[in-house]
C-alpha positions as CSV (number, residue, x, y, z in Angstrom):
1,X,27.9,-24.0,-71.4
2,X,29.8,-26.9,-73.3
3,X,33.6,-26.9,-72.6
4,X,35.6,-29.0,-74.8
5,X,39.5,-29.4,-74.3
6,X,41.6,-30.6,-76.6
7,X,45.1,-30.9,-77.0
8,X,47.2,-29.5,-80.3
9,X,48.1,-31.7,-83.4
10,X,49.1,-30.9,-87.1
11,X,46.6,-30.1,-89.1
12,X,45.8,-32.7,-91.9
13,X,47.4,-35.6,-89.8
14,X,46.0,-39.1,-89.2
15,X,45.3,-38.3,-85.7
16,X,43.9,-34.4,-85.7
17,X,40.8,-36.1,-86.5
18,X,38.2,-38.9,-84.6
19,X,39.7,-42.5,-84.2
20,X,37.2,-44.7,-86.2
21,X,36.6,-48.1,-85.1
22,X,35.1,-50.7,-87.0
23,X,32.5,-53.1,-85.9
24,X,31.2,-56.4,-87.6
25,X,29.2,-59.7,-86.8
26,X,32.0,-63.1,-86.5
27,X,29.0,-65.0,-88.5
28,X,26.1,-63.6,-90.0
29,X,23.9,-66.5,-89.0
30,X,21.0,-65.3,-87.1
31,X,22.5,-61.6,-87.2
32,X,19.1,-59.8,-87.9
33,X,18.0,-60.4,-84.1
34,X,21.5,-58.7,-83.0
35,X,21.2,-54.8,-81.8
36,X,24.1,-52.6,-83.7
37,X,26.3,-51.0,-80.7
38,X,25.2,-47.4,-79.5
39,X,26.3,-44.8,-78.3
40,X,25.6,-44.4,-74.7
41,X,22.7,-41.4,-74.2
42,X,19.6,-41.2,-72.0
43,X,16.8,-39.8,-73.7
44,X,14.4,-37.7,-71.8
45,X,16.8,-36.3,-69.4
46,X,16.2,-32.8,-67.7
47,X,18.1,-30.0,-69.8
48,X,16.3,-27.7,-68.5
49,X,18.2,-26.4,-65.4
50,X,21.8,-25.0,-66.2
51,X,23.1,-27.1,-63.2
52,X,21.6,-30.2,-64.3
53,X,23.5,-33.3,-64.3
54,X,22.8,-33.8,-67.8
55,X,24.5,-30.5,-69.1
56,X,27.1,-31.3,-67.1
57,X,30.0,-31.1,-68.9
58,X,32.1,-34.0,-67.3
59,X,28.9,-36.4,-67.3
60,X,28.7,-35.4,-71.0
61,X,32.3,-36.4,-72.1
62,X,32.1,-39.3,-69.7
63,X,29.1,-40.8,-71.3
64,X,29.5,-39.9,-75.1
65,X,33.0,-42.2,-74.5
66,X,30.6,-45.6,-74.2
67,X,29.3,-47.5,-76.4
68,X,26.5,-49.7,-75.4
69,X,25.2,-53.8,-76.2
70,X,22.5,-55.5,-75.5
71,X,21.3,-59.0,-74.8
72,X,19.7,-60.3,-77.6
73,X,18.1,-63.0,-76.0
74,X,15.3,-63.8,-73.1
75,X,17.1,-65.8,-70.6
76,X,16.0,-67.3,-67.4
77,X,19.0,-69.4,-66.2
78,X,19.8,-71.4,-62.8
79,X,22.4,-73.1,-61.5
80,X,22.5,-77.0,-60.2
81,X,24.8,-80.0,-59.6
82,X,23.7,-83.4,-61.1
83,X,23.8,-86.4,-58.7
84,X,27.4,-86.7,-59.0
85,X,28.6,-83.3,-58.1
86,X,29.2,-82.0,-61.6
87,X,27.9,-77.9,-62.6
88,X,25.3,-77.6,-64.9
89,X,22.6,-74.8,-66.4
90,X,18.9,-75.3,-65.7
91,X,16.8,-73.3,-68.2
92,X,13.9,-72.6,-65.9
93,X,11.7,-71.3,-68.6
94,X,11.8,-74.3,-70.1
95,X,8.9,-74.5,-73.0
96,X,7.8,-70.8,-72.3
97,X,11.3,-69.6,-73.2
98,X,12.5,-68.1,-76.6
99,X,15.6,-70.2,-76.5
100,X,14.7,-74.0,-77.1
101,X,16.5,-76.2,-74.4
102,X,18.5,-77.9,-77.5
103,X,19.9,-74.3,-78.7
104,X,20.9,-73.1,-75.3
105,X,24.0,-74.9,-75.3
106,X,25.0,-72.9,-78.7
107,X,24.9,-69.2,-77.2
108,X,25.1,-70.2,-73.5
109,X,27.4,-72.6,-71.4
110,X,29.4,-72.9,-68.4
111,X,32.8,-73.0,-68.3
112,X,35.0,-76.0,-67.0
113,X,35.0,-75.8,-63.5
114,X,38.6,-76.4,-62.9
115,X,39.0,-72.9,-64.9
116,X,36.7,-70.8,-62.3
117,X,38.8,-67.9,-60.6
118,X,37.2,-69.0,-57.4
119,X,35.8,-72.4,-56.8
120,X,32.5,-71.1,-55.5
121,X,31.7,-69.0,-57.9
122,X,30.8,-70.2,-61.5
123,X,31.8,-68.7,-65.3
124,X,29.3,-68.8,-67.6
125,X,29.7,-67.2,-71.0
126,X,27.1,-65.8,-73.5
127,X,28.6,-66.1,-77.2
128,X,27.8,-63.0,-78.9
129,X,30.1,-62.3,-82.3
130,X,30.8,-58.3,-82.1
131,X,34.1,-57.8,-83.9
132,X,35.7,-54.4,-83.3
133,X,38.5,-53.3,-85.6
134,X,40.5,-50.3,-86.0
135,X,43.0,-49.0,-88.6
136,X,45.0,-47.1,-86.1
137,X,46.4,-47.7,-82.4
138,X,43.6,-48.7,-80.5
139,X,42.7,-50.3,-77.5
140,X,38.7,-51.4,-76.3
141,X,38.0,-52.0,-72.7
142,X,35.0,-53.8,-72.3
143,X,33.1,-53.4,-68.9
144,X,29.6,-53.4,-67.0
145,X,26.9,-51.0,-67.9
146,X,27.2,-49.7,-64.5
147,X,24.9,-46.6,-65.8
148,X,21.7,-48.5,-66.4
149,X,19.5,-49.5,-63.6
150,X,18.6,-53.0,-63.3
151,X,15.3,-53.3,-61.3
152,X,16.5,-57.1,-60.3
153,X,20.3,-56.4,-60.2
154,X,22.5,-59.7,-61.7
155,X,23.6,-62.4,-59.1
156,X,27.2,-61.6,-59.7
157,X,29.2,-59.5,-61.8
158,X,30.6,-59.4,-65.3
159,X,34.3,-60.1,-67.2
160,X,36.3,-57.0,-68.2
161,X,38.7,-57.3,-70.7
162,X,41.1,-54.7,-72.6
163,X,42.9,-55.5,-75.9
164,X,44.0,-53.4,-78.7
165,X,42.0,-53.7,-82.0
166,X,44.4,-52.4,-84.2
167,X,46.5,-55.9,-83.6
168,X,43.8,-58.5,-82.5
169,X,40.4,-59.0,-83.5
170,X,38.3,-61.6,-81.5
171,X,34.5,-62.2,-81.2
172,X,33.2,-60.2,-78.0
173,X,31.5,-62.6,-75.7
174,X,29.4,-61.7,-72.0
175,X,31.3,-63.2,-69.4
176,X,29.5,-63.5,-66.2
177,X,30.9,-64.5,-62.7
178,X,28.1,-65.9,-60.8
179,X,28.5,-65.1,-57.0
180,X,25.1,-65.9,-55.3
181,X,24.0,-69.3,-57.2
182,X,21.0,-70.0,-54.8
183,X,19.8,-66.8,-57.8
184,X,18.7,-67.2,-60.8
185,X,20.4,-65.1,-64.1
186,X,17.6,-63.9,-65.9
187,X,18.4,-61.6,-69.1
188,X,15.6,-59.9,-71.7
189,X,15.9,-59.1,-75.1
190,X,16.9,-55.5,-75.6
191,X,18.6,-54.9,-72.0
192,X,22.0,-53.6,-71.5
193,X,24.6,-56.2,-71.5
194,X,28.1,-54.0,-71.7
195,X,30.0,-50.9,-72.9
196,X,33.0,-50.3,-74.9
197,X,35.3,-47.6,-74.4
198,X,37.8,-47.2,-77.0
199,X,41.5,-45.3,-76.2
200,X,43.5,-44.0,-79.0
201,X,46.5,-42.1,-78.8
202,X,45.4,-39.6,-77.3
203,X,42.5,-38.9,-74.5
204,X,40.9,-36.1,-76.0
205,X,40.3,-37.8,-79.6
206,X,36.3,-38.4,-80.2
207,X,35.5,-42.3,-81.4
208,X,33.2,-42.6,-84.2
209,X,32.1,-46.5,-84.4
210,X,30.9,-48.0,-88.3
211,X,29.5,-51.1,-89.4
212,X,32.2,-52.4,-91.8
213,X,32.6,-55.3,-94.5
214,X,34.2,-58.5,-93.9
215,X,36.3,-59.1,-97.0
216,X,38.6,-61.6,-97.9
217,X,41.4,-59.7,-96.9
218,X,39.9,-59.2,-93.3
219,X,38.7,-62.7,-93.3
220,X,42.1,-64.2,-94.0
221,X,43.6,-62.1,-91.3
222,X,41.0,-62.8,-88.6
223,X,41.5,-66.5,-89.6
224,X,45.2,-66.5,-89.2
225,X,43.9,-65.6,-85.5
226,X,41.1,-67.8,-84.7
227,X,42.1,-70.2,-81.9
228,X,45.0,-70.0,-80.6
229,X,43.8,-69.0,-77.3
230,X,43.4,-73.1,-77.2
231,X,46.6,-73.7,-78.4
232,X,48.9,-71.7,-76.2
233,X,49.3,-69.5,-73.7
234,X,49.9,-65.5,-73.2
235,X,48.7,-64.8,-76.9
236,X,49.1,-60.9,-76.2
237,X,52.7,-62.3,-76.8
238,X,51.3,-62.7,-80.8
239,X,50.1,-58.8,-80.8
240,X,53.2,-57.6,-83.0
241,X,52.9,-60.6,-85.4
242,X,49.2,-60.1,-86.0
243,X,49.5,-56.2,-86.2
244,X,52.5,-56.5,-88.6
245,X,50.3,-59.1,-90.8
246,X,47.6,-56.8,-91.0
247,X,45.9,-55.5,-94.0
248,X,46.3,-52.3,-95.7
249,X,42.6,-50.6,-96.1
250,X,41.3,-52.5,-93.4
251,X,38.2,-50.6,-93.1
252,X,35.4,-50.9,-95.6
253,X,32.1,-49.3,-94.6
254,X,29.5,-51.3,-95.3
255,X,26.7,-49.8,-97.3
């Protein structure tokens, strides 16, 4: 037996219904090999037995709140120091890879070690372009897969991060804190990377997530965003600028 709770709100109002979120690629350049974000479900599972975990009704509402990414790319990564003591990336599949040596540096690269939270453990960062965007109060918490088994489990762990979408809108990226560099990070095409979870106003509101249009009016607000991050500091303290600057409509579907 499902049990679903929800709490009472006025029918007809912007929030009785699901909080929609919009998604989008930063840059459509080599977009086609990029997996659209899922929900989070696992096929196959026993529904047989009324006590199974996957009728569960707390598993259920749990896992229908993620939505999933994956890695787009085969990656076979190690760590080493050059000669003079300075971090760098090995690409130890080398010719047999499916990212050339010369291209790694474009979706893959470490960042400056001065900038590490710990001085023994590296940041590396996978650039990945996932815009989310929503119309309405909303915040996205991004945060390890932690319900997919990893047969070789990652030599570290990942980046969080919470912001609200309805205010900000920045390209998603993999943040990895490498804690056992004598390991090597190896990634495949098609394998979880994150989830999403998206909080409204509200924590019984359902999230419906829809591939949206970039158009000039989003483009000009996203721009009016774009970098500051290098030019100052605490840019959560830009949230009620950017939301007030936003776009009526926001939300095109695409298609």
């Amino acid at each position: 037996m499902d049990i679903n709770i929800t709490l009472e709100r006025p029918e007809g109002s912007p929030q009785s219904g699901p909080v929609t979120v919009g998604w989008f690629y930063h840059d459509d350049k080599s977009s086609i090999m990029m997996f659209p974000p899922e929900r989070v479900s696992f096929r196959g599972a026993n529904k047989g037995h009324s006590k199974s975990a996957s009728r569960c009704p707390g598993v259920v509402q749990l896992e229908s709140r993620y939505f999933l990414v994956r890695c787009p790319y085969d990656l076979h990564i190690g760590f080493a120091r050059d000669d003079k003591g300075q971090a760098r990336l090995v690409n130890r599949a080398g010719d047999r890879g499916g990212v050339r040596s010369g291209k790694l540096g474009s979706i893959l690269h470490l960042v400056n070690e001065a900038e590490w939270r710990y001085p023994d453990k590296p940041t590396v960062q996978l650039g990945l372009g996932y815009c989310f965007v929503s119309e309405e109060v909303c915040y996205i918490s991004q945060i390890d897969s932690f319900a997919h088994y990893r047969p070789v489990p990652l030599p570290g762990t990942i980046f969080g991060g919470r912001f609200p979408i309805h205010a900000w809108v920045r390209p998603l990226m993999w943040a990895f804190e490498w804690h056992d560099t004598t390991k090597d990070l190896i990634l495949k095409r098609g394998d979880p990377l994150f989830y999403c979870q998206f909080e409204a106003d509200g924590p019984d509101r359902p999230v419906q997530v829809v591939e949206v249009e970039r158009t000039p009016e989003m483009e000009r607000w996203i721009a009016s965003m774009t970098g500051v991050a290098s030019l100052m500091n605490q840019t959560f303290s830009l949230f009620r600028a950017s939301e007030a600057a936003r776009p009526k409509n926001l939300l095109v579907r695409k298609g």
